[in-house]
VEXLUM-92774 format. One record per residue (C-alpha): x, y, z. Coordinates in pm, 1 decimal, decimal comma. Each point is the difference from the previous one (the first is absolute). Layout:
node x: X&y: Y&z: Z $
...
END
This chain:
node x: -474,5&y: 4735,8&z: 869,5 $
node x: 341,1&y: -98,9&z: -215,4 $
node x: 99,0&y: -166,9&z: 371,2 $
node x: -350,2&y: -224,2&z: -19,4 $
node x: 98,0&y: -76,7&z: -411,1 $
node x: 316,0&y: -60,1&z: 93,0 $
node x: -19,0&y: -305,1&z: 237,4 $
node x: -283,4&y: -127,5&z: -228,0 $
node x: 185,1&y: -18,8&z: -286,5 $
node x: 322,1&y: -117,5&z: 231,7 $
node x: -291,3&y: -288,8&z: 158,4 $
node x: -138,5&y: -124,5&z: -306,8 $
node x: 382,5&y: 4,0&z: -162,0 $
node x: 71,7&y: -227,8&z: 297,1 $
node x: -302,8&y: -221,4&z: -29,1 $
node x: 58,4&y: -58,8&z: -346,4 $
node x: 306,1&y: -164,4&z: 24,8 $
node x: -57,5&y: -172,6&z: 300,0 $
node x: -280,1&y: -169,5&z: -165,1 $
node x: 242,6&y: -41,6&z: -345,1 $
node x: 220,1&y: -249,8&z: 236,0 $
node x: -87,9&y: -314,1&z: -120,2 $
node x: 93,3&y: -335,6&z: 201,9 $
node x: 291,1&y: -197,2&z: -179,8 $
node x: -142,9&y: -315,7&z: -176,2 $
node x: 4,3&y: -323,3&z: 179,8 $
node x: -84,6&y: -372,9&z: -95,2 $
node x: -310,7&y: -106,2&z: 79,7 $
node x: -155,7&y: -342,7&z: -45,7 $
node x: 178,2&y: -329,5&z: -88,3 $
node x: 348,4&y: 46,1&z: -1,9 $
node x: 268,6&y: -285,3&z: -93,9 $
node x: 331,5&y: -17,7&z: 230,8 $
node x: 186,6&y: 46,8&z: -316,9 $
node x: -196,8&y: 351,6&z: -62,3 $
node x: 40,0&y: 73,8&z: 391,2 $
node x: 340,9&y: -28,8&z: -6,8 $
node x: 70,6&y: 167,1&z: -340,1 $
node x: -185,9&y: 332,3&z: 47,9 $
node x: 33,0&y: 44,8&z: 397,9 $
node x: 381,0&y: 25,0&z: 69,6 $
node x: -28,4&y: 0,8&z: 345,4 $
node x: -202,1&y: -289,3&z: 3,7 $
node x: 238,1&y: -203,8&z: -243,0 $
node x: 290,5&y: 156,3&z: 265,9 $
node x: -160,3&y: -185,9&z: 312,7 $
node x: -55,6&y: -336,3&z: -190,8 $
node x: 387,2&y: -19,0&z: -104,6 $
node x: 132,5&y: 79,7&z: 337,0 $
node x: -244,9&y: -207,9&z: 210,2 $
node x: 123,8&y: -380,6&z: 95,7 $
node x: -146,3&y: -264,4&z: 113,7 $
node x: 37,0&y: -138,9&z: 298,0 $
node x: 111,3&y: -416,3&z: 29,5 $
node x: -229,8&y: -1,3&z: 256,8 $
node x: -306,1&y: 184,5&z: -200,7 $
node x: 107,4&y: -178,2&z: -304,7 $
node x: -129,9&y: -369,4&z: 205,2 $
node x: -268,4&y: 166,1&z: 87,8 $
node x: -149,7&y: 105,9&z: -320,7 $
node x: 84,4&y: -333,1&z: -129,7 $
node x: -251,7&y: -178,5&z: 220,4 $
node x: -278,6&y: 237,5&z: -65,3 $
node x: -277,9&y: -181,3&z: -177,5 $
node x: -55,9&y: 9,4&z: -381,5 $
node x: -293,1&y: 211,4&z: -55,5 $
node x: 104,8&y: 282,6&z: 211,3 $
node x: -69,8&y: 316,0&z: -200,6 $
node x: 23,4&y: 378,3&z: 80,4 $
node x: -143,4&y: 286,3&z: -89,6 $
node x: 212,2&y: 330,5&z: 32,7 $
node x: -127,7&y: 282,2&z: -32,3 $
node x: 218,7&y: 269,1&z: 35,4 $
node x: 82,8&y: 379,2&z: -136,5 $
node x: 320,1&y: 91,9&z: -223,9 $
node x: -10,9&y: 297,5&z: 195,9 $
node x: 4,2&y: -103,8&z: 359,8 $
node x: 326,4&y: -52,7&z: 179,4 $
node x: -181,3&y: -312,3&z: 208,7 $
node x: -57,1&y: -155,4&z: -351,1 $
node x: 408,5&y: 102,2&z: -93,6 $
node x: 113,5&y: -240,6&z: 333,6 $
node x: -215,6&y: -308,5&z: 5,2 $
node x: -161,6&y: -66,5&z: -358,9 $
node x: 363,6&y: -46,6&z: -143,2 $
node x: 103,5&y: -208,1&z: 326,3 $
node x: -321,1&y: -217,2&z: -36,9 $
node x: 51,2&y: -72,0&z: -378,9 $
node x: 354,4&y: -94,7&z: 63,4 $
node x: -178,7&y: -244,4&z: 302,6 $
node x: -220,9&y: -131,8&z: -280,1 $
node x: 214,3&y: -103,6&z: -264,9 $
node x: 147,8&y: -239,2&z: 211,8 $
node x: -296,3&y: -223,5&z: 3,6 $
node x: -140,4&y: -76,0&z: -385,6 $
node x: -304,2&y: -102,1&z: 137,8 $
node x: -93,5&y: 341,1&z: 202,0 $
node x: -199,2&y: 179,0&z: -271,0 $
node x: -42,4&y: 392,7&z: 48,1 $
node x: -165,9&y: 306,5&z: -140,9 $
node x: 99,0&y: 328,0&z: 29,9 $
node x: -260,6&y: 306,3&z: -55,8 $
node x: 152,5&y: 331,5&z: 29,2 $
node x: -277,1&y: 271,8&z: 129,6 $
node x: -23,6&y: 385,3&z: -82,0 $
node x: 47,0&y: 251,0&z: 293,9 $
node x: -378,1&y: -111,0&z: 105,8 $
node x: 113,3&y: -335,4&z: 63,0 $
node x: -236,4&y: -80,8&z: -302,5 $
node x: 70,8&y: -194,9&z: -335,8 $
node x: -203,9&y: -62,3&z: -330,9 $
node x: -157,6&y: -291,0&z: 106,5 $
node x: -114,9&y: 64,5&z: 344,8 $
node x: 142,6&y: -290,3&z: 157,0 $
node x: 155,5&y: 213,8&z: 281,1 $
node x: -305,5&y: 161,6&z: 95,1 $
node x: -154,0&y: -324,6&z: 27,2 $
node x: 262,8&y: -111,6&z: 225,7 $
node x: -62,0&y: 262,4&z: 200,2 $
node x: 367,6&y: 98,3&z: -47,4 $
node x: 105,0&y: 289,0&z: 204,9 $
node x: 396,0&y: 33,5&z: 43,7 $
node x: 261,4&y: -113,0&z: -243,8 $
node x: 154,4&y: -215,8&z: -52,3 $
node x: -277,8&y: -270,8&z: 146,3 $
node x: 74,6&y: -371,3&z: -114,3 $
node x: -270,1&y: -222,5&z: 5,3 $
node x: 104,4&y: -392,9&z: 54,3 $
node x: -236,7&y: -226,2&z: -110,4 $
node x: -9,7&y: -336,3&z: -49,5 $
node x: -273,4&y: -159,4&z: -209,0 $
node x: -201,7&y: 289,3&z: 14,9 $
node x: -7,7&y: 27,2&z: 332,7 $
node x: 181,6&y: 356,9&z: 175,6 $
node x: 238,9&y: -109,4&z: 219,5 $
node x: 120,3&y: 288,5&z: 125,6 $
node x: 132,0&y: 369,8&z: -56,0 $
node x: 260,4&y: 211,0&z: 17,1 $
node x: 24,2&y: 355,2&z: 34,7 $
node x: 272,5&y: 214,2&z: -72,9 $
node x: 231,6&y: -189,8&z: 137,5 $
node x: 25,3&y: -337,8&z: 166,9 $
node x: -72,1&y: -32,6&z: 379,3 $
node x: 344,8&y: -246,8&z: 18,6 $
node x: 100,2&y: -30,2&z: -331,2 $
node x: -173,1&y: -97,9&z: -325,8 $
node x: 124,8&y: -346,9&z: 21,3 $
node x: -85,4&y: -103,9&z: 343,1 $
node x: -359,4&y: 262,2&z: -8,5 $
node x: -86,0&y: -254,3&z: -327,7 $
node x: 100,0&y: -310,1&z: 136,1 $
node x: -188,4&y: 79,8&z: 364,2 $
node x: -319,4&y: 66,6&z: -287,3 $
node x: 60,8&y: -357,3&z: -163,2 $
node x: 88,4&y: -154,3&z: 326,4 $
node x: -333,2&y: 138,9&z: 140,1 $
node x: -217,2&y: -133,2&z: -233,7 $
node x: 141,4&y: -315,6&z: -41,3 $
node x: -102,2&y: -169,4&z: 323,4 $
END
């Protein structure tokens, strides 16, 4: 009988503070580059040390005005670390790119439901757009690179 009480009390001591382990807080929602890159060191580490290619840097200057993207990403996922700081350093090269980022919870959910109505699955998806219209996606990572998977989108639709 004190065997039986014993690994009851020894369970229930265990489930207790397995269920007291509560998820570190992460951004969710509209986030600003300045914010991103304040509170997420590794993020802010990946945007200094990326450069820009000559090459990418012609590229992005011959992308239409109007092009915008949405990122939606998590501070917490190491897909999100690589390419969201890579792609704003991409962006600010071009004044009239316009961006916004939306940092999801574990769930890949935020506040205002936009990534559920995107039918967002993996982060970090980017959504290029241009006048509305959804250009194209990517998905964790870039099936070439972000530059030349965002210019084959722009080329693509502009025929």
């Amino acid at each position: 009988m004190i065997k039986i009480e014993l690994i009851a009390t020894l369970s229930l001591g265990l489930i207790t503070a397995c269920s007291s382990v509560v998820p570190p807080e992460v951004s969710q929602g509209d986030i600003t580059k300045q914010t991103l890159l304040t509170t997420e060191q590794s993020f802010s580490n990946n945007y200094q040390s990326y450069k820009v290619s000559e090459k990418d840097l012609a590229l992005i200057k011959q992308w239409p005005n109007g092009i915008h993207f949405d990122i939606y990403f998590g501070s917490w996922c190491h897909d999100s670390e690589r390419e969201v700081p890579k792609l704003l350093k991409l962006l600010q090269e071009n004044k009239a790119l316009s961006y916004r980022l939306i940092a999801l919870n574990y769930r890949k959910a935020e506040p205002k439901g936009r990534a559920k109505a995107a039918n967002i699955v993996y982060t970090p998806t980017v959504i290029v757009k241009n006048a509305g219209k959804e250009l194209g996606r990517i998905i964790e990572r870039p099936d070439v690179s972000l530059v030349a998977d965002i210019d084959g989108f722009i080329k693509k639709h502009s025929n």
